[in-house]
C-alpha positions in Angstrom: 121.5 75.0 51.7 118.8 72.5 51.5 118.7 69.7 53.5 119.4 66.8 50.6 117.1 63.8 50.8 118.2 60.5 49.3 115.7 58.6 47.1 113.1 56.2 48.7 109.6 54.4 48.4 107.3 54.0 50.5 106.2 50.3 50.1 103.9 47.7 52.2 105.6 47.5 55.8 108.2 49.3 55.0 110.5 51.6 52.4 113.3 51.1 49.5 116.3 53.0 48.9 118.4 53.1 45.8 122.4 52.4 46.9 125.6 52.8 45.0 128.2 50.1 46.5 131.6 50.6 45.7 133.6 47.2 47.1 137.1 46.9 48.0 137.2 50.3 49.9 139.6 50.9 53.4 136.7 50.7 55.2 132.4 50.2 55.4 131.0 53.7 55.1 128.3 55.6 53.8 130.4 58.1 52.0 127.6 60.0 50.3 124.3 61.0 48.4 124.0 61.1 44.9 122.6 64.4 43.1 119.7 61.9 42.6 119.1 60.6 45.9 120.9 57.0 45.5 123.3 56.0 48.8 126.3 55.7 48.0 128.3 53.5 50.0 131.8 51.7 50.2 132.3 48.3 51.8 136.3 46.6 52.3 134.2 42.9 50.9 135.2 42.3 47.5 132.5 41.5 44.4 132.9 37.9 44.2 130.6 34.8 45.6 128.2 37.4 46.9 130.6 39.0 49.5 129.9 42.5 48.7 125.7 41.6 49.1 126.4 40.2 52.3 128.6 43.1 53.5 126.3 45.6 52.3 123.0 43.8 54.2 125.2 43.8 57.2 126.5 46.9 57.3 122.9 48.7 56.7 121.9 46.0 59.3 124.0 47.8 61.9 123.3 51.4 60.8 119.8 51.0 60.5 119.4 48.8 63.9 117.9 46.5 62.5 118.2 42.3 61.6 119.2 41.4 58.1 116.5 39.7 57.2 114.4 42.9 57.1 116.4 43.5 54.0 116.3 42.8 50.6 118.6 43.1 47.5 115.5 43.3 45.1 117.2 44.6 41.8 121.0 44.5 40.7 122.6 41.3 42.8 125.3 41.6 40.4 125.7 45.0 39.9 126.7 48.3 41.8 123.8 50.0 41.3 120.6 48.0 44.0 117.6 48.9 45.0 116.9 47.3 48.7 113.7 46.7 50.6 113.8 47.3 54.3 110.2 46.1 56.2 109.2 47.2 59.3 111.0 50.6 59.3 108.8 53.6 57.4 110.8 55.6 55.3 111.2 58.5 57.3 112.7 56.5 59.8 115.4 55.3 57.6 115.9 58.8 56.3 116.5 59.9 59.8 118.7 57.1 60.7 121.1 57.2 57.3 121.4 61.0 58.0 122.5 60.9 61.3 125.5 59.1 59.8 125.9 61.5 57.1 125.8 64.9 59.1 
């Protein structure tokens, strides 16, 4: 079975990913990728006041090992569907670090 990559850029300084949040959940996780590459991942913050935005900066904060403010909710703040920057990591070093969590 082939190895499945998740769906990233390659930007100035750094990469984006595409991520699926699903709020409310038992617990912070990355729970899977999408046949398309998009993240899809479930944080216990609910979607109200920007809760689930902080969560989900947080949380790839921690599994990244990174500070927050290398990330960026550049498209859908109010929706599930986001596409993050993350600066000063390439994208192969984010791939490496998100699938170390997912194997």
């Amino acid at each position: 079975m082939a190895e499945k990559r998740y769906n990233f850029k390659e930007g100035i300084g750094g990469a984006a990913i595409s991520v699926r949040v699903t709020p409310r959940s038992s617990k912070n996780e990355i729970s899977e990728i999408l046949e398309d590459g998009t993240i899809k991942i479930k944080l216990t913050a609910p979607p109200v006041d920007g809760k689930a935005n902080e969560a989900l900066i947080e949380f790839l904060a921690k599994v990244l090992n990174i500070k927050a403010n290398q990330l960026d909710i550049v498209a859908g703040q109010t929706g599930r569907d986001k596409l993050i920057t993350i600066t000063g990591l390439r994208p192969e070093e984010v791939h490496k670090r998100i699938m170390a969590l997912t194997n």
